[in-house]
N, C-alpha and C positions, 0 to 999 in steps of 0.2 A: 636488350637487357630489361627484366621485368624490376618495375619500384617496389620497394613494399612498402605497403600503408600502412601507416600505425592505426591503430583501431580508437574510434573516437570513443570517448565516452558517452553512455549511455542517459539520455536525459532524462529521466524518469523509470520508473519499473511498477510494470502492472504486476496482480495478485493474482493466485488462484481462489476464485470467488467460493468454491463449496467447500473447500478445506478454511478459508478463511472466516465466514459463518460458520459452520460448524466447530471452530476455535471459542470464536464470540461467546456464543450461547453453554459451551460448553464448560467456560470460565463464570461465569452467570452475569458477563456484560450484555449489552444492547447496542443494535448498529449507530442511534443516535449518540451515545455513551462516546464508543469509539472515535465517530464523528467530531465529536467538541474535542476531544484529546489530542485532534490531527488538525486540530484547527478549520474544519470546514465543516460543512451545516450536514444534517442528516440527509436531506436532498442529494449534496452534492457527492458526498461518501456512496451513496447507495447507485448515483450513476456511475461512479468512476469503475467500481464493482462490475454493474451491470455492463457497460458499452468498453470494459478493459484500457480501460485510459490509464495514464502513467501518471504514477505518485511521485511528488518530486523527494529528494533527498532528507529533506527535512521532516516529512511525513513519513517516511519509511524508518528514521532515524525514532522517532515519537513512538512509533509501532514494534518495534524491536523494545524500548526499555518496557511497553505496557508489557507484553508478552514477555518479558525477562530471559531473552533469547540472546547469544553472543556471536 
């Protein structure tokens, strides 16, 4: 008899990088801008972007009210 596994949650969620810049700019923000809003440095925004690393809950949370998205 097969278990079934509940499904964990997810620890973070990466972005789609070229819809997400082209959101940025198109609002007339800056990656830096966004960066300090998420609480992390322009550096570190611009990697997590670039090498699709996982934004935690709270940063995703911050990113949803800037965008005023539900």
């Amino acid at each position: 008899m097969k278990r079934l596994r509940r499904k964990e949650q997810p620890k973070g969620y990466s972005l789609k990088k070229r819809c997400l810049r082209r959101w940025i700019y198109s609002h007339g923000y800056t990656q830096p801008y966004v960066a300090r809003k998420l609480g992390l440095s322009a550096e570190e925004f611009k990697r997590k972007l670039r090498e699709h690393e996982k934004f935690n809950e709270y940063q995703i949370g911050c990113l949803i009210q800037l965008m005023k998205a539900q």
